[in-house]
Every structure is written in structure tokens, then in C-alpha cells.
N, C-alpha and C positions, 0 to 999 in steps of 0.2 A: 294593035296590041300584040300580035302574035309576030310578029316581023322582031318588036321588041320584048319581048316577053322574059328574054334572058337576061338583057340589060337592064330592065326595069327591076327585077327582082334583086340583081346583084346590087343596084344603086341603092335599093328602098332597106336592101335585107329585110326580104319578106321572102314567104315560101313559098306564095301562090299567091295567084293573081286570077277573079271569078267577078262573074258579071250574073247582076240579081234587077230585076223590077226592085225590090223594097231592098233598101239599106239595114246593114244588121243591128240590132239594139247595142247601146252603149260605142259607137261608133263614132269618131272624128268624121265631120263631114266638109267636105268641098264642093264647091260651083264652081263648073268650070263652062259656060257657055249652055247648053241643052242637057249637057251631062255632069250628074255627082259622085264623084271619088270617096269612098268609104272606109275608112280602117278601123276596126275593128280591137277596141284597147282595153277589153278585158280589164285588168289590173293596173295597166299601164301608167291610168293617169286622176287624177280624184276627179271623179266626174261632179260633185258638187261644186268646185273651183269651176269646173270648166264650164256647168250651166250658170254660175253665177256672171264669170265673166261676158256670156253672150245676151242674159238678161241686162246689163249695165251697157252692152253694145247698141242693144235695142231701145233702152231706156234715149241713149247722147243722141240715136239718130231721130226718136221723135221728139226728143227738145229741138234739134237743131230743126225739125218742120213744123213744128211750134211757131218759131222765132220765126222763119219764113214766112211764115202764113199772116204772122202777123204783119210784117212788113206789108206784103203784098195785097192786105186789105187795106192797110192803110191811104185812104183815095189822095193824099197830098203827096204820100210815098212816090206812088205810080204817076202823077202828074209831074211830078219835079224832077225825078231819077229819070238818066237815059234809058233810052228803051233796048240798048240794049243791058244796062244792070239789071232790067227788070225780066227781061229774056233769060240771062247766067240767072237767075234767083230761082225763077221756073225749073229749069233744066237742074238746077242739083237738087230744089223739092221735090220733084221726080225720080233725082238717082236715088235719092236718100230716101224716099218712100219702096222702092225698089232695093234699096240692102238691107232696111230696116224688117220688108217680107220674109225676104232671105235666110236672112239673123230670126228670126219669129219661126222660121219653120225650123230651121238648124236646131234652136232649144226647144221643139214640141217631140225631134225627132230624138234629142236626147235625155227627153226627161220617159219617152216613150218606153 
């Protein structure tokens, strides 16, 4: 960041650019690999919109592991379907249990 720290700030038009253990309240957050990107939106943005919208994000991802789960209990499902559609079926009720945490902490961290 400090190699970049001029460019990034001209790009984001931001003033400053600070590294914290905890994300600050009322804060856009991002995942980006091991690290979360925070900004800090004050007035910016109706944060009830915005917790709503990731409540509704969390809501489609555990319909859609819902739906997975049911498939994949189902014992005729797993006998008939190749193994590998049953394979691709695992793998996204995992990603999607994995964004659905994500999305879960994102509005705990902005209702925070």
C-alpha cells in the first residue's frame, strides 16, 4: 500500500488510507482474500437500504442451499445424476454457504 498509496487515493478520491484490527461503524465493507477493505460512509449512503439489501442477499443464498440440500438428500437424486452434477451441487453449497457467512457478518458488522 505505501508504494501505492498516492495512486490509490487519487483513484478512490479519499484522503487517507489507515489500517485497523476492527472495521469502523457504519462502514462499506469488502472481502478481499484474508483482508477487509473498509469505507467509512458516514452520510454517504442510507444504511438502512444497504442493510436491507444484504439481508435479502443472505436470505437467496440460503434458499438456494435450501434447494441444494434438498436435491442432495434426495437418495434417487444422488443415484440417477452423474456424479459429477452431484460433485458441481456440493461445490456451490459450499460456496454459497461461504458468501452466505460473509454476507451474515457484513450486516452484523453494519447494523453494529
Amino acid at each position: 500500500f505505501a508504494r501505492h498509496d498516492a495512486a490509490a487515493k487519487r483513484l478512490g478520491r479519499i484522503d487517507a488510507i489507515s489500517f485497523a484490527d476492527v472495521p469502523p461503524a457504519n462502514a462499506a465493507q469488502m472481502v478481499l482474500g484474508e483482508a477487509t477493505l473498509a469505507i467509512p460512509l458516514g452520510g454517504l449512503i442510507d444504511l438502512a437500504a444497504e442493510s436491507a439489501r444484504l439481508a435479502k442477499a443472505v436470505a437467496k443464498a440460503e434458499d438456494e442451499i435450501s434447494r441444494i440440500d434438498k436435491k442432495l438428500s434426495n437418495p434417487a437424486f444422488v443415484a440417477k445424476a452423474d456424479p459429477e452434477v452431484v460433485e458441481a451441487d456440493r461445490e456451490k453449497k459450499a460456496q454459497l454457504q461461504a458468501e452466505a457467512s460473509r454476507l451474515a457478518a457484513a450486516l452484523a458488522r453494519l447494523s453494529a
